[in-house]
C-alpha positions in Angstrom: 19.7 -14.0 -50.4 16.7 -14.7 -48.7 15.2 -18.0 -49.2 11.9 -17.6 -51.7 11.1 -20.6 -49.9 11.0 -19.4 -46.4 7.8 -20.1 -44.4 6.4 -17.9 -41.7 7.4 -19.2 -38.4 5.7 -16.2 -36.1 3.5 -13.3 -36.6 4.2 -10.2 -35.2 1.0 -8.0 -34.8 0.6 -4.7 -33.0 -3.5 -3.9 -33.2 -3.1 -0.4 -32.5 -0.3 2.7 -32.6 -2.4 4.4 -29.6 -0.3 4.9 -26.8 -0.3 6.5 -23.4 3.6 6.7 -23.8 6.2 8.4 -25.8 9.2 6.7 -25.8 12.0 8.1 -27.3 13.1 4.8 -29.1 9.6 3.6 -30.2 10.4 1.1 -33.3 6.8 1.6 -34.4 6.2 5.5 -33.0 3.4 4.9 -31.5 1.6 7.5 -29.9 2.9 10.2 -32.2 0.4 9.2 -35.4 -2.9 7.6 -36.2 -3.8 4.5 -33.9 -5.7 2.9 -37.4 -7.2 0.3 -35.2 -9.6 -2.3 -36.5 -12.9 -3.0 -36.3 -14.3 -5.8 -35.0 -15.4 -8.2 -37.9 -12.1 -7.3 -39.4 -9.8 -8.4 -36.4 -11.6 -11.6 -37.2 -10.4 -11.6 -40.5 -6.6 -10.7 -39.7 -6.7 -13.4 -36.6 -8.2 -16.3 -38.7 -5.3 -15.5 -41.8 -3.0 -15.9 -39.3 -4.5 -18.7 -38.0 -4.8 -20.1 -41.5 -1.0 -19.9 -41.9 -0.4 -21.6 -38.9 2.7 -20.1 -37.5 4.2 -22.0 -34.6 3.4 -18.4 -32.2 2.6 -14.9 -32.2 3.4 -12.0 -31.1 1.1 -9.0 -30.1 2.5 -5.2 -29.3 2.0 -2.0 -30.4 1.3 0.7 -29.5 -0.4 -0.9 -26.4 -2.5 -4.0 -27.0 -4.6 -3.6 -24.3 -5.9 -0.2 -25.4 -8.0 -2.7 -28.2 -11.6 -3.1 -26.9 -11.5 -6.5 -28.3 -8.0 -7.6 -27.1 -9.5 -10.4 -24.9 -11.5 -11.4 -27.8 -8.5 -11.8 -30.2 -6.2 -13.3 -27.7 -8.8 -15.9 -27.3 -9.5 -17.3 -30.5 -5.8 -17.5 -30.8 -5.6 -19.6 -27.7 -8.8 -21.4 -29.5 -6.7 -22.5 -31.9 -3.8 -23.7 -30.2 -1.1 -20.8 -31.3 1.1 -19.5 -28.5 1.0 -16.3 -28.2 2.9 -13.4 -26.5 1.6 -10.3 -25.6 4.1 -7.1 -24.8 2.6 -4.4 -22.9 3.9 -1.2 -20.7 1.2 -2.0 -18.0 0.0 1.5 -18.1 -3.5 0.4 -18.6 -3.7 -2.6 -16.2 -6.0 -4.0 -13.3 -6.3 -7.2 -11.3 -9.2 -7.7 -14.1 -6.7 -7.3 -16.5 -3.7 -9.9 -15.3 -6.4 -12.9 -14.6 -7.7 -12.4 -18.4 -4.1 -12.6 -19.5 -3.0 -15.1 -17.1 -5.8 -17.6 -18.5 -5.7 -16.5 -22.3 -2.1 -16.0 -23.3 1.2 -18.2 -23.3 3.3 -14.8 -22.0 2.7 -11.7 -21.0 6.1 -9.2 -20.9 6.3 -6.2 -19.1 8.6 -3.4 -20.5 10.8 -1.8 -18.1 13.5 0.3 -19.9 15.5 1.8 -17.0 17.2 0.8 -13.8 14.4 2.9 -11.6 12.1 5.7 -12.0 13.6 8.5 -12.7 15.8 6.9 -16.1 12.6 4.8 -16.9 10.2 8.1 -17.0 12.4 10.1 -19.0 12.9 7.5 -21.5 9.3 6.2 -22.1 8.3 9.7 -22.1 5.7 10.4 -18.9 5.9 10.3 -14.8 4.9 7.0 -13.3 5.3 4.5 -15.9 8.0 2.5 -13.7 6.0 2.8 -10.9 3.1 1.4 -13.4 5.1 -1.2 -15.1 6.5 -2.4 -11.7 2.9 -2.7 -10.2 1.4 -4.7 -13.3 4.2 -7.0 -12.8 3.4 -7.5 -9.6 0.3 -8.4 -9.9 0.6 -10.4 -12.8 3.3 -12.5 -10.4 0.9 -12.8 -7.8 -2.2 -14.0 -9.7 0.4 -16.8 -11.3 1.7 -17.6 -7.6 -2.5 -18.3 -6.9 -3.4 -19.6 -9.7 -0.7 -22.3 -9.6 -1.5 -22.7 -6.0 -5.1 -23.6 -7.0 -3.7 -26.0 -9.4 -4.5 -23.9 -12.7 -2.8 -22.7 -15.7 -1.2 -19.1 -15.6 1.0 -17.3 -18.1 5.0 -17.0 -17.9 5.7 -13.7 -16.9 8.3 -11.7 -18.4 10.2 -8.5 -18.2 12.0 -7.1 -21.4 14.6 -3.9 -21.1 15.6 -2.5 -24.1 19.0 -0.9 -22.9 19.6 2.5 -24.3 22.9 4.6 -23.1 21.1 6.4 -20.2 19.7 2.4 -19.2 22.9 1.2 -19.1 24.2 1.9 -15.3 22.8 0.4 -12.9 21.2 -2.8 -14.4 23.4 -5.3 -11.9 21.3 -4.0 -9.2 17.7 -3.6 -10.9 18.0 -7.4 -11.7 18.8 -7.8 -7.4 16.0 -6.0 -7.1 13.3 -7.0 -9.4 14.2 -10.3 -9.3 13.7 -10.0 -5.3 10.4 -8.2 -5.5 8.6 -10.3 -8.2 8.4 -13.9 -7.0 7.2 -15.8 -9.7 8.8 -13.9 -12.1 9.9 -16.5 -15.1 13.1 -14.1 -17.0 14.2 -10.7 -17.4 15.8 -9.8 -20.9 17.8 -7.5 -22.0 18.9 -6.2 -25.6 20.2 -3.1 -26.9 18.0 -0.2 -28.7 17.9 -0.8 -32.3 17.9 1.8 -35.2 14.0 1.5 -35.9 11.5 3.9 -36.9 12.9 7.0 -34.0 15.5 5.3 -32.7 16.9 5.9 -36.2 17.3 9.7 -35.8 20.6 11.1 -35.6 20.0 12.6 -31.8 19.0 8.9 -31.0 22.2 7.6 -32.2 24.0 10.1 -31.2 23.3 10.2 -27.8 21.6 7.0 -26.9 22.4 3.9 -29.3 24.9 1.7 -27.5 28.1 2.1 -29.2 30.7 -0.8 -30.6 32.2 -1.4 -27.2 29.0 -1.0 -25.0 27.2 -3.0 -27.0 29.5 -6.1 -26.7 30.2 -5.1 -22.7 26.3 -5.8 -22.8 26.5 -8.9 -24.3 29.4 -9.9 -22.3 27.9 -9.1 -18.6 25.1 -11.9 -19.4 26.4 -14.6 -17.2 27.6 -11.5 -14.6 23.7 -10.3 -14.6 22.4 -13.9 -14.2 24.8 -14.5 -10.5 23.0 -11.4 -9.4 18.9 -13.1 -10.2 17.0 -14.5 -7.1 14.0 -16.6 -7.0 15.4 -18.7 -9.9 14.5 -15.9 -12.3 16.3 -16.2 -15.7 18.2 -13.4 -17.2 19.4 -13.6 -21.0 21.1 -10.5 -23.2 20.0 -10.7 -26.8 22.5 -9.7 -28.9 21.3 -7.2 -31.4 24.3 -8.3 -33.7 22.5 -11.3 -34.7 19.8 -8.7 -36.6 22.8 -7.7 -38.7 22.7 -8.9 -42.2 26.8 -10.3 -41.3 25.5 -11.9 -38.6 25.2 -16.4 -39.0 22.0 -16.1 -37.2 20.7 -13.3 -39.0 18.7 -15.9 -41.9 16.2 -16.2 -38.5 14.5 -13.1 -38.8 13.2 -14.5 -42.4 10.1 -16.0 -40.7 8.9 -13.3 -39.3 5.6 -11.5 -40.5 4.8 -8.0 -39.3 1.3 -7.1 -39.5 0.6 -3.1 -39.0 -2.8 -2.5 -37.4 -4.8 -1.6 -40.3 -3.9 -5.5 -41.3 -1.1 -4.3 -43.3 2.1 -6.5 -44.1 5.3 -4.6 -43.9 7.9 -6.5 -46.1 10.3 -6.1 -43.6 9.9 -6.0 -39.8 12.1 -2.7 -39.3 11.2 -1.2 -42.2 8.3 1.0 -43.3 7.6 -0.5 -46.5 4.3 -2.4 -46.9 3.2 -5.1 -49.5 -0.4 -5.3 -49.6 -3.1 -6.0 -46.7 -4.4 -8.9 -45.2 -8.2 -7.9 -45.8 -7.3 -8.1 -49.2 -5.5 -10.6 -50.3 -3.9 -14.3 -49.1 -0.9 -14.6 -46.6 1.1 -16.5 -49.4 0.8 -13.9 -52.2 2.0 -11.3 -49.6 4.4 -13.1 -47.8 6.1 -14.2 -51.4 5.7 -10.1 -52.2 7.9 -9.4 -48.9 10.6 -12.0 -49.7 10.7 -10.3 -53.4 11.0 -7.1 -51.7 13.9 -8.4 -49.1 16.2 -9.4 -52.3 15.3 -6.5 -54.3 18.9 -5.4 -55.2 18.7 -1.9 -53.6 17.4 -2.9 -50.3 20.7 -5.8 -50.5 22.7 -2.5 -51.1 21.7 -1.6 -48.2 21.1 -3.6 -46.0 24.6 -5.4 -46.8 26.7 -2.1 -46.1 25.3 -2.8 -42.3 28.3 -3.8 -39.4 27.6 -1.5 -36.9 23.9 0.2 -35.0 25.5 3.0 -36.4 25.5 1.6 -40.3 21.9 0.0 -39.5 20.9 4.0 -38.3 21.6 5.1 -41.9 20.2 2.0 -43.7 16.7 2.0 -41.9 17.1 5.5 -42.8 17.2 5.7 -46.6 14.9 2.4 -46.9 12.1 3.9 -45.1 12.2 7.1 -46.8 12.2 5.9 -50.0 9.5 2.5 -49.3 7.0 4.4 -46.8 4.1 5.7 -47.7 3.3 9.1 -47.6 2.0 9.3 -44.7 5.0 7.3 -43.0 7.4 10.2 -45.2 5.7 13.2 -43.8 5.6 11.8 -40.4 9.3 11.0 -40.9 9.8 14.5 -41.5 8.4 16.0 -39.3 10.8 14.1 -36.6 13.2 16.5 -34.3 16.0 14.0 -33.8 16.7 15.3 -30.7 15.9 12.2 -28.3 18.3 12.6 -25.9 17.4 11.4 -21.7 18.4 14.7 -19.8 19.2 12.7 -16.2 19.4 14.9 -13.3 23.6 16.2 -12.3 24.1 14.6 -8.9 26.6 16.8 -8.7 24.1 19.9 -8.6 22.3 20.8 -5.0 18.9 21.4 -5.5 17.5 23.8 -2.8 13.9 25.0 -2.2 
C-alpha cells in the first residue's frame, strides 16, 4: 500500500509536449500530440502551488522546456524561492544565450544523449543531427561552467542522461572515453534502461528495443566497468530500472513524486496516463491525497503487483492507461503503430555510388 500519508518530495513538470524530436521511446510522446502549453499568468499559478508545497526540488522536461517563451521566467522564480531545480533538455534549441541563462538560473541542466554516436542516436530520437546538437549544447554548457567558475561565479552541474535502449547498448564503454574526454567540466553521465512508458509500451518497442532480463542486469552490472573508463573526474552511475518495480525495496520512493502535465494537470501516477484534477483548479493536497487514492485503488494494485519483468510493466502500463486516459490520451493510443524498431545500417553490406 501506498502510504496516505506520503508527502511530495519533488515535482516533476514538463511545460510543453512540443517537440522538435520524435523519439521512439518518448514516455510522454511528445511531439506526436497537442503541446497544451500555458499561458503566462497561469505558469504563475502552477509555479507558486508548487512553490507552496515546498518540495525539496524539481524537475522540468517535456517535450522540450526550452521551446516555453517563458522558461527563463519560470526557472527563476523557482530559483527565487530557493527550490533546486533540474531542467532535462535534448539541446536542439540551444545558444551560448541559452547555457549562461541556465547556468545562472538552475541547479542542473542534463543533456540527453541516447546512443553511443550519431548514427544510433538519430535513428532513435527520430531526426539527423540531434547528436551532433546534443553534443554541441553540452559543450558549451561545459565551457560557460569552466568560465564562470574561473571568474569566481556560480554555474550549474552539468549532466548527461542515456536512456539505453537495445540498439544503445554497444558501444557505451567507449562513448563514456569519449565524452568524458571531450566535455571538461562535465559533472556525471547516467545511464538507465528504457522503461515501458507511454510508446515505449508498444509491443514493437518491447519487442525489439526494451532491454531484456539478462541485458538489463549486464547493464546494471557494468557500472563500476563504465566508471574505470570516465576521465576528467566525471561520474558515471547505472540506475536500475528494477527499483521502479512494485517488488522492488526501493520502489516506496517513487511515492513522492508529483507529475504535473502541461496544461497544470496532475497525473496520479508518473507513468501512467490517468489524471486527478488540475492545479488551476484546485489545492496540491486535495490532489495529491486523490493520486494516493488512485495508487491503492484495488485494480491498479492488480496490476501493478503482477509486474517482475519490463516486459510485465509493458502490459501493465498498457491496460492502466487505456482504461484511466482520457479520451484524447485513448484515441491517440490508438492510433500508435508499435513498430519502433532502430533499423542500424549492415556493416556487412558495401554501399557503392
Amino acid at each position: 500500500m501506498v502510504p496516505e500519508s506520503a508527502r511530495i518530495g519533488r515535482f516533476c513538470w514538463n511545460p510543453t509536449y512540443a517537440c522538435p524530436l520524435r523519439c521512439i521511446h518518448c514516455y510522454t510522446e511528445s511531439g506526436r500530440r497537442a503541446a497544451q502549453m500555458l499561458r503566462e499568468p497561469e505558469m504563475r499559478r502552477v509555479v507558486q502551488a508548487i512553490i507552496d508545497a515546498r518540495p525539496k526540488r524539481v524537475s522540468v522536461g517535456g517535450g522540450e522546456p526550452l521551446l516555453v517563451p517563458w522558461w527563463e521566467e519560470m526557472f527563476g522564480l523557482f530559483k527565487s524561492a530557493g527550490i533546486p531545480l533540474t531542467v532535462f533538455t535534448s539541446g536542439w534549441v540551444f545558444d551560448d544565450e541559452a547555457a549562461e541563462k541556465l547556468a545562472s538560473l538552475v541547479a542542473t541542466t542534463t543533456v540527453s544523449v541516447d546512443g553511443p554516436n550519431a548514427v544510433v542516436h538519430d535513428l532513435v530520437r527520430g531526426r539527423a543531427g540531434s547528436f551532433d546538437r546534443a553534443m554541441a549544447a553540452l559543450e558549451r554548457l561545459t565551457r560557460i561552467r569552466r568560465e564562470r567558475t574561473a571568474r569566481g561565479e556560480d554555474s550549474c552541474a552539468v549532466a548527461l542522461d542515456y536512456t539505453v535502449t537495445r540498439s544503445g547498448l554497444p558501444g557505451i564503454d567507449d562513448f563514456v572515453a569519449e565524452a568524458s574526454a571531450r566535455l571538461p567540466g562535465l559533472d556525471s553521465i547516467t545511464f538507465g534502461a528504457a522503461m515501458p512508458i507511454g510508446v515505449a509500451q508498444e509491443s514493437g518497442f518491447v519487442e525489439h528495443e526494451l532491454l531484456s532480463d539478462d541485458e538489463l542486469v549486464g547493464l546494471v552490472e557494468a557500472e563500476s566497468r563504465l566508471a574505470a573508463r570516465a576521465v576528467n573526474g566525471v561520474r558515471v552511475t547505472v540506475t536500475d530500472a528494477r527499483f521502479f518495480l512494485p517488488n522492488s525495496p526501493l520502489y516506496d520512493r517513487g511515492a513522492e513524486i508529483a507529475t504535473i502535465e502541461p496544461d497544470g494537470s496532475l497525473r496520479a501516477h508518473g507513468a501512467y496516463e490517468a489524471k486527478v484534477g488540475s492545479l488551476l483548479d484546485e489545492p496540491v493536497d486535495v490532489l495529491w491525497s486523490r493520486a494516493l487514492e488512485w495508487r491503492n485503488d484495488p485494480y491498479v494494485r492488480e496490476q501493478t503487483h503482477s509486474i517482475h519483468s519490463l516486459a510485465d510493466w509493458a502490459r501493465a502500463s498498457s491496460a492502466l492507461d487505456r482504461r484511466y486516459g482520457s479520451d484524447a490520451d485513448k484515441k491517440r493510443i490508438a492510433r500508435r503503430d508499435g513498430a519502433k524498431r532502430v533499423m542500424l545500417p549492415d556493416p556487412t553490406v558495401r554501399r557503392t555510388g
